[in-house]
C-alpha positions in Angstrom: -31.8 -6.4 39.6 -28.2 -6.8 40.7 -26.6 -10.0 41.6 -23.0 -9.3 43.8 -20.6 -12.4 43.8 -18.3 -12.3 46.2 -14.4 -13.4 45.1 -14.3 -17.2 45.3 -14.4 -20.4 42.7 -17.7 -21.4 42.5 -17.9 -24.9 41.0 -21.3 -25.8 39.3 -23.1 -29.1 39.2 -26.2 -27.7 36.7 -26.0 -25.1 34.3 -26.9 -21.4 35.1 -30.6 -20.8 34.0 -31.9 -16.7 33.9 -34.9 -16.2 32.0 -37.5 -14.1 31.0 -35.3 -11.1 32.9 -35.5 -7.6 31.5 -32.7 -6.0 33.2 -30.0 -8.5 35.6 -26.6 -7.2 36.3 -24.2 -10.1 37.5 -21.1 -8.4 39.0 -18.0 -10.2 40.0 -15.2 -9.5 42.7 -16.9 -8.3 45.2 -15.9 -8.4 49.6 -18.4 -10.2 50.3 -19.3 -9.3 54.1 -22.9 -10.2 55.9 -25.6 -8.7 54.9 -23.5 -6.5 52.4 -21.5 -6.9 48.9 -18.1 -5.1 49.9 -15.9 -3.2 48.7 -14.7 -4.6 44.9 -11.4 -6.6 45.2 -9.2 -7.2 42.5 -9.8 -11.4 43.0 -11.9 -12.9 40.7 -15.0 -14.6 40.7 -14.7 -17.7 38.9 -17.8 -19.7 38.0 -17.0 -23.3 36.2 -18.2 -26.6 35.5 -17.2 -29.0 38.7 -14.7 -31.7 37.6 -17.5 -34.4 39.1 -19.5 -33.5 36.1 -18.7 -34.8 32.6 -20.8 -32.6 30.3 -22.6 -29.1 31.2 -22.8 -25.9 30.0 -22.3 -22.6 32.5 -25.1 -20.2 31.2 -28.4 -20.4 29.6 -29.6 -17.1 28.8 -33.2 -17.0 27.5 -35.6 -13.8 26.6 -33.2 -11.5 28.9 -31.2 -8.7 29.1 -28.0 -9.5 31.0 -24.7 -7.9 32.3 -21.7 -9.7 33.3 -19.4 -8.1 34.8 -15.7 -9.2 36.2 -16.4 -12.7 36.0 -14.2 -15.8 34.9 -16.3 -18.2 32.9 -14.8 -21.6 32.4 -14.8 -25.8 31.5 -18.1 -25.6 30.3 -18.1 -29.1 27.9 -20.9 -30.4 25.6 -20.9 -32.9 22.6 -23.7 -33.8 20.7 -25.4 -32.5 17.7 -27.2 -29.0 18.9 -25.8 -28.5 21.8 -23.9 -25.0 21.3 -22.5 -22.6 23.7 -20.6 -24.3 26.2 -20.5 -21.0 28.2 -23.4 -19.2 27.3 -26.0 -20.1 25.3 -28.6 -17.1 24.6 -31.5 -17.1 23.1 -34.9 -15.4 21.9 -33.8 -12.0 21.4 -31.9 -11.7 24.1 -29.2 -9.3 25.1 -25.6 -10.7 26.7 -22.8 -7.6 27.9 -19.8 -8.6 29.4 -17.4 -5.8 30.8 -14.0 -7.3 32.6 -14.1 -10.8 31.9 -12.9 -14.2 31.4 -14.1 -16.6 29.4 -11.5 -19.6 28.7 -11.0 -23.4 28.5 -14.7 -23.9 27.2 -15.7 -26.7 24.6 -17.2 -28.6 22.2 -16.7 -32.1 21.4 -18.0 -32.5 17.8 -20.8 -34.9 18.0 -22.4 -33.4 14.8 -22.3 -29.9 13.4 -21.4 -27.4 16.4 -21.4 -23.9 16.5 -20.1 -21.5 19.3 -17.6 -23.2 21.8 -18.2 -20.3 24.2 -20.8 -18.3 23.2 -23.7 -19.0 20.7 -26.3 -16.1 20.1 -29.3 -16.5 17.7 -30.3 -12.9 17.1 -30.5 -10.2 20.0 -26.8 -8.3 20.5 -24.0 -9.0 22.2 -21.5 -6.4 23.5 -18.2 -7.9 25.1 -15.4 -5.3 26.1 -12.3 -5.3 28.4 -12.6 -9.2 28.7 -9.9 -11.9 27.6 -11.0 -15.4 25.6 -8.7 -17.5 25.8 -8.6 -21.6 25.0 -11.9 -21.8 24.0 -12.2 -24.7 21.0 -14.1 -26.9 18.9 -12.6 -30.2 18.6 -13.0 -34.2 17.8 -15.5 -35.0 14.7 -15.1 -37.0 11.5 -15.0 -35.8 8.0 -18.7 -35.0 7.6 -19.0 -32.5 10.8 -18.6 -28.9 10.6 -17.4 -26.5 13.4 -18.3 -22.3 13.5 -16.7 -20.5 15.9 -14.0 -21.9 17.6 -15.0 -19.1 20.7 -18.2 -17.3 19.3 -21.0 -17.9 16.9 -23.3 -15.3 16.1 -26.5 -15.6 13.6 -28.3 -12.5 13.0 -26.8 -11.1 16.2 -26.0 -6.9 16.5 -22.4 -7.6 18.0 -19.9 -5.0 19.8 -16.9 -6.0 20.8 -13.7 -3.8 22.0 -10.6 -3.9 23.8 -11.0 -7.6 23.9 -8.1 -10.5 23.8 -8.4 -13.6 21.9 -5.5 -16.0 22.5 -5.4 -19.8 21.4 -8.8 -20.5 20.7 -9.5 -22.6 18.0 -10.8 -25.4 16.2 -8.9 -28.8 15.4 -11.2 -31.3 14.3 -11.0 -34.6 12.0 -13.7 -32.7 9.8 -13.0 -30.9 6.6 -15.4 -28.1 6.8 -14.7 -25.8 9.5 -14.9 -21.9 9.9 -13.8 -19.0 12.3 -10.8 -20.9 14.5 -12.4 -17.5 16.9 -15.1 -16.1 15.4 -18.2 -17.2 13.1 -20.6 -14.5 12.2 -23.3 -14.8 9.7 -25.9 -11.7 9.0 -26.5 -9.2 11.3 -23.8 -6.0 11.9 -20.5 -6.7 13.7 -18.1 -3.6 14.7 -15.2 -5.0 16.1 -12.6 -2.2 17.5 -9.0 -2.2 19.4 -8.7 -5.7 19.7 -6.1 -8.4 19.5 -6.1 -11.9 18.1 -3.3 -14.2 18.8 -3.2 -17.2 18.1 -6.5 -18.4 16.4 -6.6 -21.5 14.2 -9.4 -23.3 12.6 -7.5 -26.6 11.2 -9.1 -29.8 9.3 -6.9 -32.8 10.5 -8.4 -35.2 8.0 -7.2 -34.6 4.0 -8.3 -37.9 3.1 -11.6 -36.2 0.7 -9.2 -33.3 -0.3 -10.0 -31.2 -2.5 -13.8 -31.4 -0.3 -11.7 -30.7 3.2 -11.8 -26.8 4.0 -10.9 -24.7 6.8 -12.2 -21.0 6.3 -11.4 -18.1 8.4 -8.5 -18.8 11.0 -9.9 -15.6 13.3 -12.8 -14.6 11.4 -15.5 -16.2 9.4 -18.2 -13.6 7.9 -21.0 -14.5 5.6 -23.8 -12.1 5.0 -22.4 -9.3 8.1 -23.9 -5.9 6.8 -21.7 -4.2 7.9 -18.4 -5.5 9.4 -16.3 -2.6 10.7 -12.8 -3.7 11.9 -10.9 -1.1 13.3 -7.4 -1.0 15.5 -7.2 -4.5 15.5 -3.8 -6.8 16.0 -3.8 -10.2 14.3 -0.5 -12.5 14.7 0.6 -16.2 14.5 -3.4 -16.9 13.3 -4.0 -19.3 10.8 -6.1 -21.6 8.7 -5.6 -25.0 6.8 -5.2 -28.8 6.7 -3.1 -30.4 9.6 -2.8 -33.8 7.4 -1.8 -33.4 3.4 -1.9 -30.3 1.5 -4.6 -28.1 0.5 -5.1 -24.2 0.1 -6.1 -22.1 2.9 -8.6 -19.5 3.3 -8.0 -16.5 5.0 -5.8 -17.0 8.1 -7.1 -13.7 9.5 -10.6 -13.4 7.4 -12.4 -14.8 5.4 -15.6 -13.1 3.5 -18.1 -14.6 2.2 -21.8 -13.4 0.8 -23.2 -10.5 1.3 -20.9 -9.2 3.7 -19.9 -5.3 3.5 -17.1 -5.1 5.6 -14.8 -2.0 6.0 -11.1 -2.7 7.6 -9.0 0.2 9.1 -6.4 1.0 11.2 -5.1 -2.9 11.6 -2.0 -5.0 11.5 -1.6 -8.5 10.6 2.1 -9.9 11.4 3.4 -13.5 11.3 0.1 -15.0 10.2 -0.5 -18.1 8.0 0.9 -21.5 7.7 3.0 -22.4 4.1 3.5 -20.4 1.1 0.0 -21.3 0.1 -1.9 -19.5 2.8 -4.0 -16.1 2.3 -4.1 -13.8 4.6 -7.4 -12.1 3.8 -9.6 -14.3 1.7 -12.3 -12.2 -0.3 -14.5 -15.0 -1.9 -18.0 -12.7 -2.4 -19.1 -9.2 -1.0 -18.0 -5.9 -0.7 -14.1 -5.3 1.4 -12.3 -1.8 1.9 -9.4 -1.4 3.8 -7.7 2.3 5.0 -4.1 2.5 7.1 -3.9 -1.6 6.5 -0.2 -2.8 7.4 0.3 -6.7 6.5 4.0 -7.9 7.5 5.9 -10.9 7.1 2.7 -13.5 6.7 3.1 -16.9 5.1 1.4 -17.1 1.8 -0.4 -14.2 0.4 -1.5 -10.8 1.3 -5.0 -10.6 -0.5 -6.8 -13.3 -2.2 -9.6 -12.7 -4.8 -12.1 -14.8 -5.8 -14.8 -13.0 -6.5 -16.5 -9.2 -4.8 -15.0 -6.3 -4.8 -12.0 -4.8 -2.6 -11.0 -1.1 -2.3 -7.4 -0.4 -0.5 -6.2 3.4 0.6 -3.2 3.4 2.4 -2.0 -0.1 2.3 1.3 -1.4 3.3 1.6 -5.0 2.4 5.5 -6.2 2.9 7.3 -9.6 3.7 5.2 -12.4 2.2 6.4 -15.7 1.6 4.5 -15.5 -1.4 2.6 -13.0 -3.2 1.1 -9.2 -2.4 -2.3 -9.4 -3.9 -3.5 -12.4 -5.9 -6.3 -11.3 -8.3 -8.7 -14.7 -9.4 -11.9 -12.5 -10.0 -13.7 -9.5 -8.8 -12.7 -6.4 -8.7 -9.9 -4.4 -7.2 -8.8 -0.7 -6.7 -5.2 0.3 -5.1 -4.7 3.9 -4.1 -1.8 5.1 -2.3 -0.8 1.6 -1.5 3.0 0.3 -1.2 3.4 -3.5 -2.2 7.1 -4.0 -1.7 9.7 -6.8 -1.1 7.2 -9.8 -0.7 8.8 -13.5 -1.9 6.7 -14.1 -5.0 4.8 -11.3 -6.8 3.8 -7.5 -6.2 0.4 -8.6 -8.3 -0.6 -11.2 -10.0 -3.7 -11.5 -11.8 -5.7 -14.0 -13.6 -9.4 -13.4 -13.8 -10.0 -10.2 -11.6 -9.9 -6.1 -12.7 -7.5 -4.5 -10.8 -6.6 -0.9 -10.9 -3.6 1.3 -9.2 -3.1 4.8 -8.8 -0.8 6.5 -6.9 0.7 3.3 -5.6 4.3 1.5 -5.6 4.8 -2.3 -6.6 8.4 -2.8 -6.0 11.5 -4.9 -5.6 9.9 -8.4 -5.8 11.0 -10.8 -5.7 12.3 -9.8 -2.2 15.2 -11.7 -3.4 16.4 -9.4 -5.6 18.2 -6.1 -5.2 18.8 -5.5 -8.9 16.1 -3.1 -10.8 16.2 -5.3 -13.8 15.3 -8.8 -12.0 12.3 -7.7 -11.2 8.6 -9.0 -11.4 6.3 -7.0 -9.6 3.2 -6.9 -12.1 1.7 -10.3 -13.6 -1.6 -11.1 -15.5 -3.7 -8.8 -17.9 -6.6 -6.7 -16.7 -4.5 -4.5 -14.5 -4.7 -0.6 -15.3 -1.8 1.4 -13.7 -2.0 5.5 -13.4 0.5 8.0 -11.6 2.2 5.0 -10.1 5.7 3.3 -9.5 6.6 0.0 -10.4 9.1 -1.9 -12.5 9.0 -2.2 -15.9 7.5 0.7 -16.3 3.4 0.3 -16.6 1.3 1.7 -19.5 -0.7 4.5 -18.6 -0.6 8.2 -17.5 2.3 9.3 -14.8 3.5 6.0 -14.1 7.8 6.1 -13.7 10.2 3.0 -13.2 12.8 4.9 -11.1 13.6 3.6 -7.4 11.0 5.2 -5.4 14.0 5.7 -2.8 12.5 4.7 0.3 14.2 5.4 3.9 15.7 1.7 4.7 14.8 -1.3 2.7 16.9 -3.3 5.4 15.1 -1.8 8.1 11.6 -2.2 6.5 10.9 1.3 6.6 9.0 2.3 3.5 8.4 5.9 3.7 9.9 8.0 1.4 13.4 9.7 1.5 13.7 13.2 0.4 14.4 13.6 -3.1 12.1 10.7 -4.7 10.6 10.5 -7.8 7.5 9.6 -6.0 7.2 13.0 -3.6 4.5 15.1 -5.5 3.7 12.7 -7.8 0.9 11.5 -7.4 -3.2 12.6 -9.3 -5.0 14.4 -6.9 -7.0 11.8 -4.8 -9.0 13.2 -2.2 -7.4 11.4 0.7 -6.9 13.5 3.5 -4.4 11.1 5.8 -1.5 8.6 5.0 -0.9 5.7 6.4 0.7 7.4 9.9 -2.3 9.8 10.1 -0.3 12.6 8.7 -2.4 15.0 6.9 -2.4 14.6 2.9 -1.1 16.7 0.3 1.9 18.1 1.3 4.9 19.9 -0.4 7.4 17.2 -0.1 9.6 18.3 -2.6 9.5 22.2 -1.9 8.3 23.2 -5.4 5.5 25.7 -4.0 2.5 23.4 -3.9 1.4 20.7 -2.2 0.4 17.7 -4.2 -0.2 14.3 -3.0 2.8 11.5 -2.9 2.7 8.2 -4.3 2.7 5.2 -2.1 1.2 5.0 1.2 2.8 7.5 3.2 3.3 11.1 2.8 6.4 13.5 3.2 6.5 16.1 5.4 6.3 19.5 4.0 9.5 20.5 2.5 9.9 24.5 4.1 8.9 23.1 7.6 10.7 22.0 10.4 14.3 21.4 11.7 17.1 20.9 8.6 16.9 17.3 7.3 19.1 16.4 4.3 19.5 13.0 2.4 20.7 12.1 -0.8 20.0 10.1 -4.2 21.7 7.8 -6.4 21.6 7.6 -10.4 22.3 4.1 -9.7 23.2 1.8 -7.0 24.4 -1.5 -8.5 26.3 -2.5 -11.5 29.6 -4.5 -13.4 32.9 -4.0 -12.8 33.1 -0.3 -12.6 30.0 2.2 -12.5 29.8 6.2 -12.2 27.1 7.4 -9.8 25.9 10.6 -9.6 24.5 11.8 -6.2 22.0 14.2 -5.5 21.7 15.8 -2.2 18.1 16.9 -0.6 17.6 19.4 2.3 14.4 20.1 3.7 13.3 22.8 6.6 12.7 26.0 7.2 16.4 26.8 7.1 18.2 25.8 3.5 21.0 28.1 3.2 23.7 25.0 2.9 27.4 26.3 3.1 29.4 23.2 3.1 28.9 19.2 1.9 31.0 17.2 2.3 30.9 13.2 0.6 32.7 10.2 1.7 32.4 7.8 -0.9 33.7 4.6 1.0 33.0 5.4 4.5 36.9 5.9 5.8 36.1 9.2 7.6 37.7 11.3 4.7 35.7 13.2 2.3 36.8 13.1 -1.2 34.8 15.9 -2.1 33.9 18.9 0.0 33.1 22.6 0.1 30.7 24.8 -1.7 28.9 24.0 -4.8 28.7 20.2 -4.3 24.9 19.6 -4.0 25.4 17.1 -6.9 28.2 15.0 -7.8 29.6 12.3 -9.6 31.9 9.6 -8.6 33.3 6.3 -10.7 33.8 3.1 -8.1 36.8 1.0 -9.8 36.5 -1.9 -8.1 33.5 -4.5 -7.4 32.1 -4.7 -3.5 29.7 -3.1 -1.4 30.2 0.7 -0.8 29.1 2.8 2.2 28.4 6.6 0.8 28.2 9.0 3.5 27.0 12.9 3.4 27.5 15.2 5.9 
């Protein structure tokens, strides 16, 4: 069957009812002429609760299978204990699609434990794609009410969702035991694809009972979610923790908990996180891996541990006002991961079993530009192969030398020709780095290709137009210090004729012709100094 809604608002007094349906298609948008549906517009069809009505919910789905299609869902409004799903509520197996919509401004007023502002499934799958959910939110309660979902709450539920925005939904309640500011999701799989959360909080306002007050999950909450794919999602500005007081948060963008297998690739997380105590990913129990990962400027840290186990390949973790990766138990393997220039630690590790290989942990704290200062690896149980970092680690190929990336400035962390990390890395396996460029490659033009440590690779050395750069023995020091510089040309045309080095950026070279691949200069006088090689 297939309902046509002409473009229009269409104010409800009682809530939607469709049961017992085995196939109903509810499309949105339409003309709406006599006796025909029209041609599809590009006005919506918005169904809401009418303003004359305090409390009601939009849609009660019950032993269905429904489509929903180009339709604006919104001011649905409940309170009570067990009332859930101030949009849709569906039930007993059934199935809920929605292709093109919008579902926003729905809530619940916490009279008791509520779960799902928008949407709350108990088994059955949901698929949602191309829609937007926005301002959806649990909120009000006292300290001994909990809130799940501050948009969607899924138990046992086989969920797809893709291409879909989230944007300021949340959950800001007087409780102090709330989880998913977005999303709750407990058993059942999830696969969540090319989607963007902005935005999402889950905050307790009451700290009175802290260190009992929690808020879990500031986009997603997972318990139990065999599996949990996450791939080609954007998180920024989403966060969890306690409006009132201080307390630790858990997982501004996720938290896991259980059972839960979930497998993150492909995703970004920028600007999340509330103080220097937040976590961005919060890994309490289960089983977490994470390929082509990039986590930038977050408050707090990167990766939390408290128990499970978490496997990274290709990680980029860079710009936290605390630490990378905070070990407290479980177990953790790095490969081909860059940890690099966050405020506190690279690691730091008290209770979990952490391994690295072919990874960098550099220039922490971010404060610090002198190889010396650093701290980059804390806390025993953490093994260290054919990796960079500073001191140098125990272990087989590990080297303390600047790993001479393109622009620390500019945050660009891929490596500059001539780096001690180009080829040197164990052979891992890993066919792609963190830009999908295929892995190993000769970097460093010796004849072979072997994989690079870090998270990106270098393109092939004999390939391509000429690209030179250049190394330094050193790049800071007292009074006076003697550099010697190294330069690197890659391409498939090396025959170099001429160099020429400007050693304080006047225009001028002070040396120049033939033969000058390496060379040494002495800098007299203390300042900054802008080397040049052309």
């Amino acid at each position: 069957d297939i309902v046509y809604l002409k473009y229009g608002t269409y104010s409800l007094t009682t809530q939607l009812v469709i049961s017992n349906r085995p196939s109903l298609t509810i499309k949105g948008g339409y003309q709406g002429i006599t006796g025909s549906p029209g041609v599809l517009t590009n006005l919506p069809s918005l169904v809401k609760r009418d303003a004359a009505v305090t409390f009601m919910r939009i849609g009660h789905i019950y032993h269905s299978t429904t489509t929903v299609e180009r339709v604006t869902a919104a001011n649905g409004s409940l309170t009570a204990a067990g009332l859930y799903g101030a949009a849709f509520l569906v039930e007993s197996a059934s199935a809920l699609t929605l292709r093109d919509c919008v579902v926003t401004n729905n809530n619940l007023i916490q009279g008791g434990n509520q779960f799902g502002a928008a949407i709350y499934m108990d088994g059955g799958r949901l698929n949602i794609s191309g829609s937007r959910f926005v301002n959806n939110r649990i909120s009000g309660g006292w300290w001994w009410e909990q809130g799940y979902g501050g948009a969607m709450a899924c138990i046992n539920v086989d969920v797809v969702v893709s291409n879909v925005q989230f944007f300021g939904n949340y959950i800001s309640t007087r409780a102090g035991y709330q989880r998913g500011g977005t999303m709750y999701l407990s058993g059942g799989p999830a696969r969540l694809i090319s989607n963007v959360w902005s935005n999402s909080t889950v905050a307790s306002q009451y700290a009175h009972d802290y260190p009992s007050c929690y808020s879990w999950g500031g986009a997603i909450y997972a318990v139990n979610s065999v599996p949990l794919i996450v791939t080609s999602n954007t998180f920024t500005r989403c966060s969890a923790g306690l409006t009132d007081g201080s307390a630790v948060e858990f997982g501004d963008i996720l938290y896991v908990d259980g059972a839960t297998q979930a497998h993150i690739a492909g995703c970004t997380m920028t600007d999340n996180g509330r103080t220097s105590v937040s976590r961005t990913l919060y890994i309490k129990t289960g089983d977490v891996s994470a390929g082509r990962v990039t986590m930038r400027g977050n408050k707090g840290t990167g990766i939390y541990m408290a128990g499970g186990t978490f496997a990274a390949t290709n990680l980029l973790v860079y710009g936290q006002s605390s630490h990378g990766f905070w070990g407290a138990g479980g177990t953790a393997r790095f490969l081909h991961s860059t940890i690099v220039r966050n405020a506190g630690l690279g690691i730091t590790n008290n209770g979990a079993t952490v391994s690295l290989t072919n990874s960098i942990v550099y220039w922490h704290p971010s404060t610090t530009y002198v190889r010396e200062q650093q701290t980059n690896i804390v806390g025993a149980g953490v093994t260290v192969g054919y990796s960079c970092s500073y001191p140098k680690p125990g272990g087989t190929g590990n080297t303390d030398v600047d790993p001479e990336f393109e622009s620390v400035p500019l945050n660009n962390y891929r490596l500059h020709l001539g780096s001690s990390c180009v080829d040197a890395g164990l052979a891992s396996g890993v066919a792609m780095d963190l830009d999908n460029r295929a892995r190993p490659q000769d970097g460093n033009g010796s004849g072979g290709s072997q994989y690079d440590v870090g998270a990106y690779e270098l393109t092939n050395a004999a390939a391509g137009t000429l690209r030179c750069d250049f190394t330094a023995s050193t790049n800071q020091g007292w009074d006076s210090i003697t550099a010697i510089f190294t330069a690197h040309v890659a391409g498939s045309n090396t025959n170099i004729a001429w160099y020429g080095w400007d050693f304080n950026n006047d225009g001028s070279f002070e040396k120049s012709g033939t033969g000058y691949r390496v060379v040494t200069n002495t800098f007299s006088s203390y300042g900054w100094y802008d080397v040049t090689l052309r």
